[in-house]
N, C-alpha and C positions, 0 to 999 in steps of 0.2 A: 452690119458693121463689125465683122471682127476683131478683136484685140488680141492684145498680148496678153498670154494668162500670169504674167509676172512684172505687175505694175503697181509702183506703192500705191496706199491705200490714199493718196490725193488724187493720183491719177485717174484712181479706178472708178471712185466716187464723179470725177468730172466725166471721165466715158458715160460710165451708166446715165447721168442726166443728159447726156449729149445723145445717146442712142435713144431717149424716151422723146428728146424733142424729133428726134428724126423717124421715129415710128407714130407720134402724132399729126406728123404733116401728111400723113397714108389713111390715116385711121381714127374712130371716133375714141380719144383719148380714156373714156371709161371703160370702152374693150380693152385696154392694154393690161395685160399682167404680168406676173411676174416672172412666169416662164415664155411668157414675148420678151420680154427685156432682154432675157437673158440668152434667149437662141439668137436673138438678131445681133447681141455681142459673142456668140460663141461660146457663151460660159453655161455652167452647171447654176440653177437655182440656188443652192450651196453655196460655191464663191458669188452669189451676190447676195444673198442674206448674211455674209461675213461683213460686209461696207451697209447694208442697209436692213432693220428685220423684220419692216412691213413696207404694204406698195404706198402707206399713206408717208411714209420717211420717205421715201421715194421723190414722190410727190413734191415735198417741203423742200428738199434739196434742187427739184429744178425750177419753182417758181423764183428760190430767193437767186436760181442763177440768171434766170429772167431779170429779175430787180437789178440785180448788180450790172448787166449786159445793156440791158434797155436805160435804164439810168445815163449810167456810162455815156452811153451814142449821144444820147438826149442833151447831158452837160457838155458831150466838147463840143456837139451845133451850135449851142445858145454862148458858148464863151468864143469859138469863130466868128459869130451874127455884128457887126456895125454897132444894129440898134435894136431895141425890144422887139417895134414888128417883127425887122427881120430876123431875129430869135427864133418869135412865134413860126416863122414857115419855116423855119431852120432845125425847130422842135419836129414839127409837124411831118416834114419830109423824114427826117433821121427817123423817127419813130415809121413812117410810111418802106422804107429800104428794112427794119428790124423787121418786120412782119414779112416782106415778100421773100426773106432769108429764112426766114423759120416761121411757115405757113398754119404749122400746127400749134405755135403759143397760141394765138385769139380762142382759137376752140378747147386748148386746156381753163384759159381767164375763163371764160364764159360758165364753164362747164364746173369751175370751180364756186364761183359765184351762186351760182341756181343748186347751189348741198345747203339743204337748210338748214343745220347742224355747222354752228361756227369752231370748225377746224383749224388746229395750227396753219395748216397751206392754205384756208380761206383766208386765215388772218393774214397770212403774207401778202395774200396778193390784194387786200383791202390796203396793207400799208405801201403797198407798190399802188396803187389810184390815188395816194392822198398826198403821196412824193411826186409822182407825177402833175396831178392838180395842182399844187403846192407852185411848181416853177411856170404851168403856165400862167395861175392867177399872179403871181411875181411881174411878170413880163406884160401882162397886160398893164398892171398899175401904172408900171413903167414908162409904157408908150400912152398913157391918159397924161400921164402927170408934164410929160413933154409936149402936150399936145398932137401927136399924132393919130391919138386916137379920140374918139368923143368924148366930149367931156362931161357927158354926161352918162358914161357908161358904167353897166353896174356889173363892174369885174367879176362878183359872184358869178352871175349867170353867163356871163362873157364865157367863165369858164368851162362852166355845163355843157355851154355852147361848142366849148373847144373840142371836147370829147367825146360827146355826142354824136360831131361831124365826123371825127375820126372812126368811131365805130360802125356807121352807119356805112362809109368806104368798105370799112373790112365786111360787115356783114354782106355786102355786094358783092364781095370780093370772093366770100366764100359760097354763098348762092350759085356763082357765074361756075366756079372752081378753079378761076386764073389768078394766080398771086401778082403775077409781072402786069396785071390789070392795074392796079392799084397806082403804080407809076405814071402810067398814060393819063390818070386820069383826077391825081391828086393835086396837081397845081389847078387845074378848074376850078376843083371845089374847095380849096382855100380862098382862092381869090374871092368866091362869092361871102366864104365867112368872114373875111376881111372888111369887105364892103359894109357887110349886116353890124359891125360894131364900127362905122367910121374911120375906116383906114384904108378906103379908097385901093389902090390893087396893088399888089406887092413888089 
């Protein structure tokens, strides 16, 4: 992904995370360094340790751009959606297209998670699950409290359940190595988590 070598220092910060998601979707994210970053943008090690001056800033810079990106899709599903359910697949799906877009975020989260050592960019991407959780436990209440969902459901684990389902898609997804998988075959396995808290198919 070549650049222009004379691009403000906003700019250059968004390429360089934008080239790191685009070299993770090829590659196992902890091989990447810092002179991959920087040949797959064109640039000298140099002008990228001016915008960044280790690979773990690096790092920090594109999970929160993940947070803000993923987020993002996630809120304008759930403020389009009628009703909570349809939130919930509205979440579900938006979050399902953010991953087949950029195949290499799940295997950075992953890969970030399993550093035993709680890092700036762990902590980001711990407070990007709890934002996330956050709106789907939100939305399940929602559709309990209207009675669309059971009422005797215990939203905590509803929740677990929510993400749980999701990851387990993507881990298939990355096993198989088809990201456009994911789409064929994420309205199925909604509908059955739908089912499994009392909301019947969506």
């Amino acid at each position: 992904m070549p650049v222009r070598h004379h691009l403000p220092a906003d700019e250059r910060r968004t390429a360089t995370v934008e080239a790191v998601v685009e070299l993770a979707a090829k590659q196992n994210p902890s091989d990447i360094t810092t002179a991959a970053i920087a040949q797959h943008m064109g640039l000298t090690q140099g002008a990228l340790f001016r915008h960044f001056p280790t690979k773990d800033a690096v790092m920090q810079a594109v999970m929160a751009w993940v947070t803000d990106r993923l987020l993002g899709r996630v809120d304008e599903a759930i403020a389009n959606a009628p009703t909570p359910v349809a939130g919930l697949e509205a979440a579900f799906m938006a979050h399902v297209d953010f991953v087949v877009r950029h195949p290499g975020v799940p295997r950075m989260l992953f890969g970030e998670l399993q550093r035993p050592a709680a890092t700036p960019t762990k902590k980001v991407v711990k407070a990007l699950l709890q934002q996330y959780a956050k709106r789907v436990a939100t939305l399940l209440a929602a559709g309990k409290a209207q009675g669309a969902l059971d009422a005797k459901l215990d939203v905590d684990a509803a929740t677990i359940a929510f993400v749980g389902t999701f990851q387990g898609l993507v881990m298939r997804t990355l096993l198989v190595g088809t990201p456009s998988l994911m789409r064929r075959e994420a309205g199925a396995v909604f509908a059955i988590y739908l089912r499994g808290i009392g909301g019947g198919t969506p």
